[in-house]
Structures are given as structure tokens and as C-alpha cells.
Residue, then its C-alpha position, 0 to 999 in steps of 0.5 A: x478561724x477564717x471566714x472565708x474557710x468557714x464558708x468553702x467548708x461549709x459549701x462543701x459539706x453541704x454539696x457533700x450531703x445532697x451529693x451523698x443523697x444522689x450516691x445512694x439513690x443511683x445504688x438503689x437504682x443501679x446506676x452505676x454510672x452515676x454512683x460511681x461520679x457521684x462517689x468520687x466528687x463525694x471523696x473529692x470534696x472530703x479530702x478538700x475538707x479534711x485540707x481546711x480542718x487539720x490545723x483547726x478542730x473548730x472546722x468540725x462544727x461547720x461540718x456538722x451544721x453543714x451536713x445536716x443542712x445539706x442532706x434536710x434540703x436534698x430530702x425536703x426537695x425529694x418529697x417536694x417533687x415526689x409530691x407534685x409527681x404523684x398529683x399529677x398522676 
């Protein structure tokens, strides 16, 4: 495995998984606009990660950790500001 593959797919999967998060927030808001940017860097990013883990299936548990990481930090931060937003009410 190369490091330095390990490292843009692990970026990658992470930006994926905040990036998810945002997508669907903007579908429940309505937003179009921004669902709509949101869903292609969403394919942009996959496709460039399907790219890395073709040749090597062990790229696959970057992803997982990843994933994982991504999203527990976006959802972490969302309750963090939604926690300050309603003492400030």
C-alpha cells in the first residue's frame, strides 16, 4: 500500500462524509442549490476514491475508518453549534 494514497483516500472519504452530512441537511431544508453542489462533490470525491482502490481492496478499510471519522466530527460539531445557538436564546 502507498502512504501517500492511504492519506488522499483517507481525506477524501472524510471530506465525503461531512460533505454527505451537508447534502442531506440542504434536502431537508429545500435547498436545492446547495444539495445539488453538495451531491456532485459527493460523486467527484467517490469516483477519485473508487480511482485509489481498484488495484488494491486494502484501501477499503481507509474507507471505513474514514467514513466513520467524517461523519462522528460533522455530527459532533452540529450539536456543538446547535448547543451554543439555543444558550444564546
Amino acid at each position: 500500500m502507498n502512504i501517500l494514497i492511504v492519506l488522499i483516500v483517507f481525506i477524501l472519504i472524510a471530506l465525503s462524509s461531512v460533505v454527505w452530512a451537508i447534502y442531506i441537511k440542504n434536502i431537508a431544508e429545500g435547498n436545492p442549490m446547495k444539495a445539488g453542489i453538495a451531491d456532485a462533490v459527493l460523486h467527484f470525491t467517490a469516483g477519485l476514491v473508487v480511482l485509489a482502490y481498484v488495484d488494491d481492496w486494502r484501501y477499503l478499510i481507509v474507507v471505513i475508518i474514514a467514513s466513520f471519522i467524517g461523519t462522528y466530527y460533522k455530527v459532533k460539531h452540529d450539536v456543538k453549534v446547535t448547543k451554543v445557538a439555543r444558550w444564546k436564546l
